[in-house]
PDB file as gemmi writes it, atoms N, CA and C in Angstrom:
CRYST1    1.000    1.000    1.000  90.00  90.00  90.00 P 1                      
ATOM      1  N   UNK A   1      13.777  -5.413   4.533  1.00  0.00           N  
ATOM      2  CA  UNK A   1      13.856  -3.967   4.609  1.00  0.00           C  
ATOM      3  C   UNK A   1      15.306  -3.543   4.779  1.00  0.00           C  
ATOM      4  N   UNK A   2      15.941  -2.280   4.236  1.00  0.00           N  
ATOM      5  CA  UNK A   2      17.149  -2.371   4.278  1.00  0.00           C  
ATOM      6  C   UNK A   2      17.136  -1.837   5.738  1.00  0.00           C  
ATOM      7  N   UNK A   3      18.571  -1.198   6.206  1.00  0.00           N  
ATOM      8  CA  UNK A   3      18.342  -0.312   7.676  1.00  0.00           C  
ATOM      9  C   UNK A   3      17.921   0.962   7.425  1.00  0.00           C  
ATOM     10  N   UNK A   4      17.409   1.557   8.856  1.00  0.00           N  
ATOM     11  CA  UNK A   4      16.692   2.605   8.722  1.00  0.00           C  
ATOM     12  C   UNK A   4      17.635   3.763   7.932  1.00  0.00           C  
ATOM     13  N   UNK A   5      19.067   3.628   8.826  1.00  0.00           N  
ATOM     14  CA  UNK A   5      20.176   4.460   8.661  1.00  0.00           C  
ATOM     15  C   UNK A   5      20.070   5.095   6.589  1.00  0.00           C  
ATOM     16  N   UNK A   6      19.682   3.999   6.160  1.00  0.00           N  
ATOM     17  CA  UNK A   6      19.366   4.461   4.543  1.00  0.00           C  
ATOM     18  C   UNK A   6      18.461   4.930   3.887  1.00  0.00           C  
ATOM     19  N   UNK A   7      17.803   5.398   4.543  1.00  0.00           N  
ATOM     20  CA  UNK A   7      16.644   6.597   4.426  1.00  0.00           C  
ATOM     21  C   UNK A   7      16.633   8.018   4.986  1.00  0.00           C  
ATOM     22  N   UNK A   8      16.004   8.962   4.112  1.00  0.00           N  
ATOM     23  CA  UNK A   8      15.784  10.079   4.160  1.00  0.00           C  
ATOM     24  C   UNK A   8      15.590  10.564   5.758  1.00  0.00           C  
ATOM     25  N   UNK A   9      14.531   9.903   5.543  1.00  0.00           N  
ATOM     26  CA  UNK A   9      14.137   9.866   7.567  1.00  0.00           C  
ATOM     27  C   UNK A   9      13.781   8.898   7.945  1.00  0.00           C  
ATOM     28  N   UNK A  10      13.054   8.814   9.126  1.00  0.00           N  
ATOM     29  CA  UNK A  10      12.511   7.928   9.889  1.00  0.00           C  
ATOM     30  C   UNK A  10      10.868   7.878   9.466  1.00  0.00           C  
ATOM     31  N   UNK A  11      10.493   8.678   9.018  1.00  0.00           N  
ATOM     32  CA  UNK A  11       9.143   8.415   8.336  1.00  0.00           C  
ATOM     33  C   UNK A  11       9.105   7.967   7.311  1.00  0.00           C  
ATOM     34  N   UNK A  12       9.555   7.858   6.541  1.00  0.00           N  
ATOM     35  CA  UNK A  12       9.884   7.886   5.235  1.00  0.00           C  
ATOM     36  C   UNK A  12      10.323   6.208   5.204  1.00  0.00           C  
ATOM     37  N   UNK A  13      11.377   5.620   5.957  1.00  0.00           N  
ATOM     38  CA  UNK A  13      11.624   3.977   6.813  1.00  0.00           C  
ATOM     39  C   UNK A  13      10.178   3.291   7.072  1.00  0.00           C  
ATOM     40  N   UNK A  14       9.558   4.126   7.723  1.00  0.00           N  
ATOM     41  CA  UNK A  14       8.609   3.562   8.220  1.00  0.00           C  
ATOM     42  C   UNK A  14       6.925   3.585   7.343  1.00  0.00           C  
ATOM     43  N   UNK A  15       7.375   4.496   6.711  1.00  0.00           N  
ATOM     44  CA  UNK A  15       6.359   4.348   5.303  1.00  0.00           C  
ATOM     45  C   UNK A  15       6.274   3.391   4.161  1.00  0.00           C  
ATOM     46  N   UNK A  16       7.518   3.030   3.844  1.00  0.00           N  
ATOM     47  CA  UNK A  16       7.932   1.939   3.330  1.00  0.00           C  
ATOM     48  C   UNK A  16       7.736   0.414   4.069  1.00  0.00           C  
ATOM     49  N   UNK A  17       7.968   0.768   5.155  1.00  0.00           N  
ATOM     50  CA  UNK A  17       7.993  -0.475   6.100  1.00  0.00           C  
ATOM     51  C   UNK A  17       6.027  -1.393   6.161  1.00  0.00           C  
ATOM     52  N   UNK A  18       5.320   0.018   6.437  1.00  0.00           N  
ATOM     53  CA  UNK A  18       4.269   0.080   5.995  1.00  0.00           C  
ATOM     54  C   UNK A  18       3.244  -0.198   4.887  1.00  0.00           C  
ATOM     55  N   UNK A  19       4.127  -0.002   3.974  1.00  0.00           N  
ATOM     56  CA  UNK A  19       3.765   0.047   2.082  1.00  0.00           C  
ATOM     57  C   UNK A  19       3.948  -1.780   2.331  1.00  0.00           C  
ATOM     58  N   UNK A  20       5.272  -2.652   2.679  1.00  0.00           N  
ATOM     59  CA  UNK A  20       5.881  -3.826   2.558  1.00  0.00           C  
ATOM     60  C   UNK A  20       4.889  -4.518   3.376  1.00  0.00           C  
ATOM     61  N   UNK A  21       4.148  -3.913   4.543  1.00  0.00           N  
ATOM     62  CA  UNK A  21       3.674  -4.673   5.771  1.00  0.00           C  
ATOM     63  C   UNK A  21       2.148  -4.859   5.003  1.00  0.00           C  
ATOM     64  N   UNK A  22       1.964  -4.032   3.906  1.00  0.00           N  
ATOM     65  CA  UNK A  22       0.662  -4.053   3.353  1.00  0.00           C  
ATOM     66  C   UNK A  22       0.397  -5.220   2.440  1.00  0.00           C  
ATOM     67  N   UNK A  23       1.823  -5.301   1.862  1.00  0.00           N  
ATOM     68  CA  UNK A  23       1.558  -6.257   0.870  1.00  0.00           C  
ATOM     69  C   UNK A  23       1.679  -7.773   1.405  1.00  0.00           C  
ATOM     70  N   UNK A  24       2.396  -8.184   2.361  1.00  0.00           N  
ATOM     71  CA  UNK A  24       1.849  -8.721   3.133  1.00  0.00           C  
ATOM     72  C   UNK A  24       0.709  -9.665   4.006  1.00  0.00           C  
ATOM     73  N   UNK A  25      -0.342  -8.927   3.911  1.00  0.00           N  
ATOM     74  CA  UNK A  25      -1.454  -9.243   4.270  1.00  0.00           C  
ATOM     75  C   UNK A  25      -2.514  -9.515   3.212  1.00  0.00           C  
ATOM     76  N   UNK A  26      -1.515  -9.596   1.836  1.00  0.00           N  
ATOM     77  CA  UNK A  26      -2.200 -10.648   0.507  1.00  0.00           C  
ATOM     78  C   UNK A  26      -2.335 -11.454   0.267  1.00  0.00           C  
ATOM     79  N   UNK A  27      -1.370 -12.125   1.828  1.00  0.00           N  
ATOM     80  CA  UNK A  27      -0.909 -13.796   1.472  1.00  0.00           C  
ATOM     81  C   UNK A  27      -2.544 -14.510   1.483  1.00  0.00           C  
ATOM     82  N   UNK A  28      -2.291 -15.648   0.947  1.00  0.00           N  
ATOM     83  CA  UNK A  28      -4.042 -16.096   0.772  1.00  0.00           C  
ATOM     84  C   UNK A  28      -4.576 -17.223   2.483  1.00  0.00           C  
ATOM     85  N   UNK A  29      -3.219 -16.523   3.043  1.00  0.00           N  
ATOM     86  CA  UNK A  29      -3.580 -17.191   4.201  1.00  0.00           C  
ATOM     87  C   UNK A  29      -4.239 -16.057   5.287  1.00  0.00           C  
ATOM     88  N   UNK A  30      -3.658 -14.833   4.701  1.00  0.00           N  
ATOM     89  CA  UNK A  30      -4.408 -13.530   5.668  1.00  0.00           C  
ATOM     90  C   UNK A  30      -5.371 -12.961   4.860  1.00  0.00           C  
ATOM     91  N   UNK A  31      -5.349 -12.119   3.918  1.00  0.00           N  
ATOM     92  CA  UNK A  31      -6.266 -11.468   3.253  1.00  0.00           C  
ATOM     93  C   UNK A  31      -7.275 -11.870   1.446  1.00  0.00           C  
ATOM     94  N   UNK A  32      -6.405 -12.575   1.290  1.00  0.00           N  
ATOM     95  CA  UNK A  32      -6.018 -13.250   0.260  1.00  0.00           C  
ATOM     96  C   UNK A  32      -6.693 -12.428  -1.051  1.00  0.00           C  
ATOM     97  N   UNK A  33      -5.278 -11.274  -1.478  1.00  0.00           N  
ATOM     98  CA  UNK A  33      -5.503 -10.370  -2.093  1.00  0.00           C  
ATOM     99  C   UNK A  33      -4.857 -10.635  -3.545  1.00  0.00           C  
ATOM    100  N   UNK A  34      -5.683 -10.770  -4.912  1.00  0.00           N  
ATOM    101  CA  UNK A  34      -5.244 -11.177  -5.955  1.00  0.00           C  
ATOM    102  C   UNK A  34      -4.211 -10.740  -6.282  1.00  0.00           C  
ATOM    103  N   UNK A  35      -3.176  -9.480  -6.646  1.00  0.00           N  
ATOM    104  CA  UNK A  35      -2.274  -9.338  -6.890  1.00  0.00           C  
ATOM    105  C   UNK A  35      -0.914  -9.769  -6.043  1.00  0.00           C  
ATOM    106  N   UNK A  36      -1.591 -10.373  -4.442  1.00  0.00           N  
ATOM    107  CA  UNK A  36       0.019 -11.625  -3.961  1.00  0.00           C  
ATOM    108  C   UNK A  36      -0.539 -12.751  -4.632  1.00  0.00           C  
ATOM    109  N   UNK A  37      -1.619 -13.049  -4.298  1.00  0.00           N  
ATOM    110  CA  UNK A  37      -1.562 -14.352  -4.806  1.00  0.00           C  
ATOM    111  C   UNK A  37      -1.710 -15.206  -6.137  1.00  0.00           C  
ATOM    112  N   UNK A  38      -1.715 -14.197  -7.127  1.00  0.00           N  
ATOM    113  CA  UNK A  38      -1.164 -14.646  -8.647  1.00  0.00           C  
ATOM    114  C   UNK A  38      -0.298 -14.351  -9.138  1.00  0.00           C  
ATOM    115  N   UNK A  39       0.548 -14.570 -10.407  1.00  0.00           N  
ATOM    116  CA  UNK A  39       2.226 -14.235 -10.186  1.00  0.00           C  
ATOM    117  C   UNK A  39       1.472 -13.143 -11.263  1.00  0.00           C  
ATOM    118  N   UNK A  40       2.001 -11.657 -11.363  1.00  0.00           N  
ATOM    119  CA  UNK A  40       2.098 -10.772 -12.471  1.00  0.00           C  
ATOM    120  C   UNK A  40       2.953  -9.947 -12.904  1.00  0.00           C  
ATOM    121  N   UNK A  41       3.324 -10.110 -13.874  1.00  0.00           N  
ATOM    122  CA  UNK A  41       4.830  -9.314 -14.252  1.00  0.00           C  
ATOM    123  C   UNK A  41       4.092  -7.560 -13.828  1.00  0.00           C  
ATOM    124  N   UNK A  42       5.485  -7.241 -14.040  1.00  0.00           N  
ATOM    125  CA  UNK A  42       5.880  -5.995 -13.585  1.00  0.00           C  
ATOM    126  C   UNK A  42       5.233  -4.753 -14.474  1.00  0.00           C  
ATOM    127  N   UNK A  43       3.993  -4.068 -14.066  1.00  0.00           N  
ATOM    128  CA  UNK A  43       3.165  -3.512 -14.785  1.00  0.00           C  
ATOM    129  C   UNK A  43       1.783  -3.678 -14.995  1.00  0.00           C  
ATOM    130  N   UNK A  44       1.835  -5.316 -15.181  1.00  0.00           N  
ATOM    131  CA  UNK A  44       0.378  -5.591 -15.374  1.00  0.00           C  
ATOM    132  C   UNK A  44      -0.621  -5.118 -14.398  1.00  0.00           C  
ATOM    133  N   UNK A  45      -2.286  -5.111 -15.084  1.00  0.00           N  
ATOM    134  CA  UNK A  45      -3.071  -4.448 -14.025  1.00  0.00           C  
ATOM    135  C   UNK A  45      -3.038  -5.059 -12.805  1.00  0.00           C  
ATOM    136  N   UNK A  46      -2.867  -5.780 -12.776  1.00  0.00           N  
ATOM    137  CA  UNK A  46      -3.199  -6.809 -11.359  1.00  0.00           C  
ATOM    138  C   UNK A  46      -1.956  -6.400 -10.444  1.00  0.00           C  
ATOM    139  N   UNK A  47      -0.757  -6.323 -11.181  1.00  0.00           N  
ATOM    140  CA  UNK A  47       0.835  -6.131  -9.985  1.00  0.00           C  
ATOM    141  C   UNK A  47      -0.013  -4.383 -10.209  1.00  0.00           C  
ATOM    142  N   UNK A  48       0.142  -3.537 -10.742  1.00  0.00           N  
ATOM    143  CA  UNK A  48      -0.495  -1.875 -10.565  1.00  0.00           C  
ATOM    144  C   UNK A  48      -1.391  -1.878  -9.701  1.00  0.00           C  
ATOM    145  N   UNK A  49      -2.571  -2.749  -9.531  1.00  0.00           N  
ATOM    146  CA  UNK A  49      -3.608  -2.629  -8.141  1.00  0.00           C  
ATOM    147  C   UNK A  49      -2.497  -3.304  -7.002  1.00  0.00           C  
ATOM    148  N   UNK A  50      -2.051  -4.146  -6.512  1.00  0.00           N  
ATOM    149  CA  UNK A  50      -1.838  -3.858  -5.427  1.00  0.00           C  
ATOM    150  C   UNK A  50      -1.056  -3.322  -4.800  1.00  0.00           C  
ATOM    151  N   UNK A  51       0.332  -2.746  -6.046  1.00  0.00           N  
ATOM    152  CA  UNK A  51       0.838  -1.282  -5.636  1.00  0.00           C  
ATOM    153  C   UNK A  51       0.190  -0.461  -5.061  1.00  0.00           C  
ATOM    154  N   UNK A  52      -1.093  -0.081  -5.641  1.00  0.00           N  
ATOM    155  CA  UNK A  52      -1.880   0.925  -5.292  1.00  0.00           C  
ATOM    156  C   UNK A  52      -2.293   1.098  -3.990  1.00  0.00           C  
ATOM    157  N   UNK A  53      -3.050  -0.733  -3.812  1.00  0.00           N  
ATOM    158  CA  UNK A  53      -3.410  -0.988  -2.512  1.00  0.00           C  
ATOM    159  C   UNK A  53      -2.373  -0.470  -1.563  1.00  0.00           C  
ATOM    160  N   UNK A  54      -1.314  -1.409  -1.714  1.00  0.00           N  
ATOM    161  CA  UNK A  54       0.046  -1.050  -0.860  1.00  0.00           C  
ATOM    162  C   UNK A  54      -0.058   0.290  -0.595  1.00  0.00           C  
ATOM    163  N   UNK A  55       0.381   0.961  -1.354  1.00  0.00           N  
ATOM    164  CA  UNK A  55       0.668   2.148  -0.871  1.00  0.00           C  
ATOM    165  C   UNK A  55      -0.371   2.978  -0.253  1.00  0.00           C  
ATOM    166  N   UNK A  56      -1.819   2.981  -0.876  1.00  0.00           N  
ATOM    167  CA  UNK A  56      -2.879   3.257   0.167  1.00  0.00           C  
ATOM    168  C   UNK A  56      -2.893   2.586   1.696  1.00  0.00           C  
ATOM    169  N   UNK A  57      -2.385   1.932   1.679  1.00  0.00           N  
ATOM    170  CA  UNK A  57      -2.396   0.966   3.155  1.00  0.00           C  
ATOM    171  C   UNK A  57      -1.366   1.480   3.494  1.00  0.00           C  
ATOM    172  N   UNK A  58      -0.092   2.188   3.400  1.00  0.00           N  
ATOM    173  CA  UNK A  58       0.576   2.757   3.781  1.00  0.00           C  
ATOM    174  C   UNK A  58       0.350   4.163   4.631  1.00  0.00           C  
ATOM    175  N   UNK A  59      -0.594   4.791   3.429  1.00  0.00           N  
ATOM    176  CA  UNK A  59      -0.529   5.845   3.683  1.00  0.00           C  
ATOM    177  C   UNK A  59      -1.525   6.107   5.045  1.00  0.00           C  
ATOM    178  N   UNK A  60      -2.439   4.984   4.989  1.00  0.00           N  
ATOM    179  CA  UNK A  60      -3.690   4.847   6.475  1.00  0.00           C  
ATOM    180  C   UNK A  60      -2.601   4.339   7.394  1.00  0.00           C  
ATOM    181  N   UNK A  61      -1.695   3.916   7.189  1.00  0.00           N  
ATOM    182  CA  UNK A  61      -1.172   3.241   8.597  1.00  0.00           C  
ATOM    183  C   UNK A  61      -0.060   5.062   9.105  1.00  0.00           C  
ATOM    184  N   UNK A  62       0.454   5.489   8.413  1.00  0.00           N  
ATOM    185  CA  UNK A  62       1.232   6.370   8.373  1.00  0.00           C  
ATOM    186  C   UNK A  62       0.054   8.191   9.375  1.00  0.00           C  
ATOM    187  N   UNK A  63      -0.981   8.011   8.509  1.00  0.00           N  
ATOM    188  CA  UNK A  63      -2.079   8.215   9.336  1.00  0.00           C  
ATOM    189  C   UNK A  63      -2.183   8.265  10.297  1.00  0.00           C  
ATOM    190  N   UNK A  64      -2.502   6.971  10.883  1.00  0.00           N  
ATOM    191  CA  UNK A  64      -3.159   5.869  12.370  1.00  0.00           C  
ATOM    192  C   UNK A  64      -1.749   6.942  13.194  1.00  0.00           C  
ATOM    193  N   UNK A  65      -0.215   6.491  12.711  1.00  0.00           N  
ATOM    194  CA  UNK A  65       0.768   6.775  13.473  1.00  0.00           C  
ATOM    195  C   UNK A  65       1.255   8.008  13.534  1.00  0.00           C  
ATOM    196  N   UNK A  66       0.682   9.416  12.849  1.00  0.00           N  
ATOM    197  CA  UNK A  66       1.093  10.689  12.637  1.00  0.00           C  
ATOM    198  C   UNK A  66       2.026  10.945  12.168  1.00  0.00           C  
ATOM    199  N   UNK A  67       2.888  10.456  11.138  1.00  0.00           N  
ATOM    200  CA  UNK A  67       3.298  10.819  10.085  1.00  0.00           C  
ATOM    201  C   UNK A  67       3.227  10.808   8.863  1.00  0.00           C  
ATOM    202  N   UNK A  68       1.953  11.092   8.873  1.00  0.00           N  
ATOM    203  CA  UNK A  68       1.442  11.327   7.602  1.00  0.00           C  
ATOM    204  C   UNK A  68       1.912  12.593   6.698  1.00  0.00           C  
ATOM    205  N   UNK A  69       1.924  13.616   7.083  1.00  0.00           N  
ATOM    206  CA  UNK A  69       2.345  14.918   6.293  1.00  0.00           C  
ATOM    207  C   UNK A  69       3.598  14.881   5.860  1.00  0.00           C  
ATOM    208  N   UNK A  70       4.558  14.194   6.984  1.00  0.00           N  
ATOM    209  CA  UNK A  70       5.683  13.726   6.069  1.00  0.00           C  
ATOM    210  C   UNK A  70       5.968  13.074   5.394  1.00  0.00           C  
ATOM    211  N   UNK A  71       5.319  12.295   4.779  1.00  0.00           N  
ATOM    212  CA  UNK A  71       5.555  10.719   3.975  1.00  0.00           C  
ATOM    213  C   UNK A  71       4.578  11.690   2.749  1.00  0.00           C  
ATOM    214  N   UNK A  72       3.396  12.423   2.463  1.00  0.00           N  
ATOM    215  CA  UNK A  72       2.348  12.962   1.736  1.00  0.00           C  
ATOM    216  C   UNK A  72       2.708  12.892   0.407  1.00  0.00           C  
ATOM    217  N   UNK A  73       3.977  13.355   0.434  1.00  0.00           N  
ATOM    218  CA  UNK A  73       4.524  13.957  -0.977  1.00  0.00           C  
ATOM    219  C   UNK A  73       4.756  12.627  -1.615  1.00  0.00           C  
ATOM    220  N   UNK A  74       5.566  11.895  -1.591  1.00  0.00           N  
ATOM    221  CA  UNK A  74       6.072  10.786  -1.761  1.00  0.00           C  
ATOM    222  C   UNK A  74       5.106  10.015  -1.898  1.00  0.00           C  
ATOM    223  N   UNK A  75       3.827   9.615  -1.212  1.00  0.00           N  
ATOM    224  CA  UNK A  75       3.174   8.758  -1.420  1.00  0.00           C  
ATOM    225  C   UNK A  75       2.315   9.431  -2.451  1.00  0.00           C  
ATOM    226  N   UNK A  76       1.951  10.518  -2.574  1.00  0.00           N  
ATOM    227  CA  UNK A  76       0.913  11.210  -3.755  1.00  0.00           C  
ATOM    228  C   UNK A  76       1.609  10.914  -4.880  1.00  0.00           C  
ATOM    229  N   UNK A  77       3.312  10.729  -5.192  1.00  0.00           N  
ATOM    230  CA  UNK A  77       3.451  10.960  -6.082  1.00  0.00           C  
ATOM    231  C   UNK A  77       3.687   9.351  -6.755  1.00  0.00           C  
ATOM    232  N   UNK A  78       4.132   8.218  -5.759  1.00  0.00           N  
ATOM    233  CA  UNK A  78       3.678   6.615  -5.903  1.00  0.00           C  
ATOM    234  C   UNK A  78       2.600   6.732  -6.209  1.00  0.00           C  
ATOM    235  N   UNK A  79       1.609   7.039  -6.170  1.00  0.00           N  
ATOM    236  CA  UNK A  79       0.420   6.596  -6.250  1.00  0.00           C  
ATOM    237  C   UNK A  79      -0.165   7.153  -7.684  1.00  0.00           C  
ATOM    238  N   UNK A  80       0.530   8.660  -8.035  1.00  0.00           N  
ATOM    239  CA  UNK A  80      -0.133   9.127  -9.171  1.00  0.00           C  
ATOM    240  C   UNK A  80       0.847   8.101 -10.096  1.00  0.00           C  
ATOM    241  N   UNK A  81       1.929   7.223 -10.365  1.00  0.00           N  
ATOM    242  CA  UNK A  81       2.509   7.102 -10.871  1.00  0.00           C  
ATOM    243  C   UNK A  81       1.650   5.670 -11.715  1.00  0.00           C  
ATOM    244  N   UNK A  82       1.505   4.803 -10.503  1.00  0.00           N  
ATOM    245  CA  UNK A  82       0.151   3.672 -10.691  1.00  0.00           C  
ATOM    246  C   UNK A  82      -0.533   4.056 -11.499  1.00  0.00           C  
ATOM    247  N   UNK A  83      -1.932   5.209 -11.294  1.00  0.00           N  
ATOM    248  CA  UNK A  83      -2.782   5.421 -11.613  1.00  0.00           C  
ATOM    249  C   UNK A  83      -2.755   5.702 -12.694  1.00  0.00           C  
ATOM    250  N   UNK A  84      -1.818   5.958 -13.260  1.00  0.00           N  
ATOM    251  CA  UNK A  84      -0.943   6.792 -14.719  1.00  0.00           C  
ATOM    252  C   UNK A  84      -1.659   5.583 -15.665  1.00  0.00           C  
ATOM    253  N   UNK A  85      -1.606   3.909 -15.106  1.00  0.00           N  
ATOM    254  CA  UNK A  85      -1.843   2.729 -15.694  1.00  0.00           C  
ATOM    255  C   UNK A  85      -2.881   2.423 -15.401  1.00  0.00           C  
ATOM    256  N   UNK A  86      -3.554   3.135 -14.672  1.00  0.00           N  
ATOM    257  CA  UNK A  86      -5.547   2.487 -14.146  1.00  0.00           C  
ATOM    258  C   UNK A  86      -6.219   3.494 -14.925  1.00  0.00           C  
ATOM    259  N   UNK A  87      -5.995   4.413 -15.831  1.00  0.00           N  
ATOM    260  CA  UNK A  87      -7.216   5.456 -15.555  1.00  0.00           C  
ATOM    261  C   UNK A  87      -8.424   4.783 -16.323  1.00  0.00           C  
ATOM    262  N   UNK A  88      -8.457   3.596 -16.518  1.00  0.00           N  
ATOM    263  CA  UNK A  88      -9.891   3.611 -17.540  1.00  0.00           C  
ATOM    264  C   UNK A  88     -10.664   2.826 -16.215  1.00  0.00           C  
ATOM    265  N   UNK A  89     -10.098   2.358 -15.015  1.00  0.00           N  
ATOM    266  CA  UNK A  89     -10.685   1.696 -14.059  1.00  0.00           C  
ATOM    267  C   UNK A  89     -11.236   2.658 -13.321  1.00  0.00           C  
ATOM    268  N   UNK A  90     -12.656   2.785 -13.209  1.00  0.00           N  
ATOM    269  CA  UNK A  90     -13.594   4.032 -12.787  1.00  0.00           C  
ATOM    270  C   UNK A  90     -13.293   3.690 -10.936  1.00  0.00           C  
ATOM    271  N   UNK A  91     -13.739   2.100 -10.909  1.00  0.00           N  
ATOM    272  CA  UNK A  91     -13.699   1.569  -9.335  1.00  0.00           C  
ATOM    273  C   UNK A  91     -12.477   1.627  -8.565  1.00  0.00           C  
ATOM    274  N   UNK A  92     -11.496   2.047  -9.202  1.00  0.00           N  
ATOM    275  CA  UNK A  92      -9.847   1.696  -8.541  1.00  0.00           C  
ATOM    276  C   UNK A  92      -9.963   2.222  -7.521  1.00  0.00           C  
ATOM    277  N   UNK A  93     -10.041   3.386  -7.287  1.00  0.00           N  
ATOM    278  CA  UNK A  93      -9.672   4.329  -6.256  1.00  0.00           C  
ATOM    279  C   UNK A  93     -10.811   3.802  -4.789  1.00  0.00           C  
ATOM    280  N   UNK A  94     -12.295   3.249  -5.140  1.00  0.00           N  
ATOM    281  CA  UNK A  94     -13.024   2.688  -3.752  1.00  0.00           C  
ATOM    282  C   UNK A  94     -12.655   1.359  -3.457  1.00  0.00           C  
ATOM    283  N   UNK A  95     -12.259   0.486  -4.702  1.00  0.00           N  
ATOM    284  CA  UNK A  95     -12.332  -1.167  -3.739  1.00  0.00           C  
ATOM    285  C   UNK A  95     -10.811  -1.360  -3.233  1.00  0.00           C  
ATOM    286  N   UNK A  96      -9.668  -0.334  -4.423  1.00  0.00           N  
ATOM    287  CA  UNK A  96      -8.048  -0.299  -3.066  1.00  0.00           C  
ATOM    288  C   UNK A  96      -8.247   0.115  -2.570  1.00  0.00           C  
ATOM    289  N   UNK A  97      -8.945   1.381  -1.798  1.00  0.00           N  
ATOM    290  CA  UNK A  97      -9.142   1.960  -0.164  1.00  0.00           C  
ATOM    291  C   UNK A  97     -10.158   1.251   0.280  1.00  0.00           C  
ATOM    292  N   UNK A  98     -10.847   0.569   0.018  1.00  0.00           N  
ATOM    293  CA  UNK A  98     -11.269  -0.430   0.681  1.00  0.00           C  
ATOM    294  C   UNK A  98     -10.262  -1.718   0.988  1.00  0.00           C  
ATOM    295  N   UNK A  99      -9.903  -1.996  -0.096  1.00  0.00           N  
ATOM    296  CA  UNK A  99      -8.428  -3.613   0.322  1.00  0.00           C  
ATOM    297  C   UNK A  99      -7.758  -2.640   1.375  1.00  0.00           C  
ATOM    298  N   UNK A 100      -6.789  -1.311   0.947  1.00  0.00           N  
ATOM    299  CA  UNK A 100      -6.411  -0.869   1.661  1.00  0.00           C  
ATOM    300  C   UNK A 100      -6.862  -0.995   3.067  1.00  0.00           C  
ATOM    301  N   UNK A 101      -7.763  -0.246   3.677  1.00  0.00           N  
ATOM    302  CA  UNK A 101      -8.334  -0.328   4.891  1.00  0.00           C  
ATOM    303  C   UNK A 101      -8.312  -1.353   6.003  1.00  0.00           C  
ATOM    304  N   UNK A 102      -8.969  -2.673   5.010  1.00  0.00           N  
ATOM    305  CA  UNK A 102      -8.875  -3.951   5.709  1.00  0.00           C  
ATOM    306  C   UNK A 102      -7.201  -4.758   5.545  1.00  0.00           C  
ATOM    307  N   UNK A 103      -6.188  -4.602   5.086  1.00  0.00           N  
ATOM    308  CA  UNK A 103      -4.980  -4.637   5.519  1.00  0.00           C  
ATOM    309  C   UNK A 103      -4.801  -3.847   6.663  1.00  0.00           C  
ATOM    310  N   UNK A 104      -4.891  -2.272   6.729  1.00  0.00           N  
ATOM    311  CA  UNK A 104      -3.957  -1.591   7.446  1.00  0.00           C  
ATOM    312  C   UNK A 104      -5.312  -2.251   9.194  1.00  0.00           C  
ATOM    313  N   UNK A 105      -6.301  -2.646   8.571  1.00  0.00           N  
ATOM    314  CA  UNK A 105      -7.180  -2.987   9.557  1.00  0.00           C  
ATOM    315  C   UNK A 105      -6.115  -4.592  10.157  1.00  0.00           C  
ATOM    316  N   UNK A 106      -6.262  -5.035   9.418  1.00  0.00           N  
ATOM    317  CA  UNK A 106      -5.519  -6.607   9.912  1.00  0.00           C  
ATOM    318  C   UNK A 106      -4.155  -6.427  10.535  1.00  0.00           C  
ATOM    319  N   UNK A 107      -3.125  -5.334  10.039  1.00  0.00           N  
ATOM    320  CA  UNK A 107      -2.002  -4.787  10.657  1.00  0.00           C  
ATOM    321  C   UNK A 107      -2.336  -4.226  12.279  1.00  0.00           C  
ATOM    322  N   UNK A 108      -2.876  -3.498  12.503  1.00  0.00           N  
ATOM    323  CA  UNK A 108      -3.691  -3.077  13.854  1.00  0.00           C  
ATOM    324  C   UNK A 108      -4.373  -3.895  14.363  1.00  0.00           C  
ATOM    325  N   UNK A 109      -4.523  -5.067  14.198  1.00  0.00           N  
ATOM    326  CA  UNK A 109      -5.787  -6.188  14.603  1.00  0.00           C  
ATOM    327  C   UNK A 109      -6.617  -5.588  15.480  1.00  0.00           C  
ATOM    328  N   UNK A 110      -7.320  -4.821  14.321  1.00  0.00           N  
ATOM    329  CA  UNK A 110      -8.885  -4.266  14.565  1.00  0.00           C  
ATOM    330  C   UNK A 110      -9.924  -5.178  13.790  1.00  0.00           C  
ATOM    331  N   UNK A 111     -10.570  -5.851  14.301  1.00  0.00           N  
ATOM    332  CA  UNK A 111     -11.584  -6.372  13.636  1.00  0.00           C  
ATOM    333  C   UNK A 111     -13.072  -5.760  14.002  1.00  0.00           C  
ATOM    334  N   UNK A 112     -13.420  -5.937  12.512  1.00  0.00           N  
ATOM    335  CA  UNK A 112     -14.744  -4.830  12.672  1.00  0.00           C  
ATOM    336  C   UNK A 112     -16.345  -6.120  12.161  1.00  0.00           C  
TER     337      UNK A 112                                                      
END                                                                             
């Protein structure tokens, strides 16, 4: 992560920090979420879902911590940018807020 000092704000640091902490929890030793754990170039559907994820897991952790309204813009507009490359995937939007969830769940070690 670079320093905070190079960001907009401190939400905005920590949204990112968030987005990074998501992807993360793909390793196939924590969540073991197909887009860490197969290699996919830059674009493909598989690297586009767990952008997606990511950044949905961002945006719940950003949530959880109340800065959400500030990070909103920015993440609506990551996210429409993805989706730009999913739209024929009807399921995208329930099983990444679902991956989502259970990351930002494993980040909080909430087990349900």
């Amino acid at each position: 992560m670079p320093q905070i000092e190079t960001f907009v704000s401190s939400e905005e640091y920590y949204s990112t920090l968030f987005h990074e902490a998501t992807h993360a929890t793909g390793h196939e030793k924590r969540l073991n979420r197909q887009g860490i754990t197969e290699s996919a170039p830059f674009g493909a559907p598989c690297y586009s879902k767990e952008e997606f994820v990511a950044e949905m897991g961002a945006a719940f952790l950003c949530g959880f911590t109340g800065i959400d309204y500030a990070t909103i813009d920015n993440s609506a507009s990551y996210i429409q940018g993805w989706l730009s490359k999913l739209r024929n995937d009807r399921k995208l939007v329930i099983l990444s807020a679902a991956q989502a969830q259970k990351a930002a769940n494993y980040i909080l070690n909430i087990s349900l």
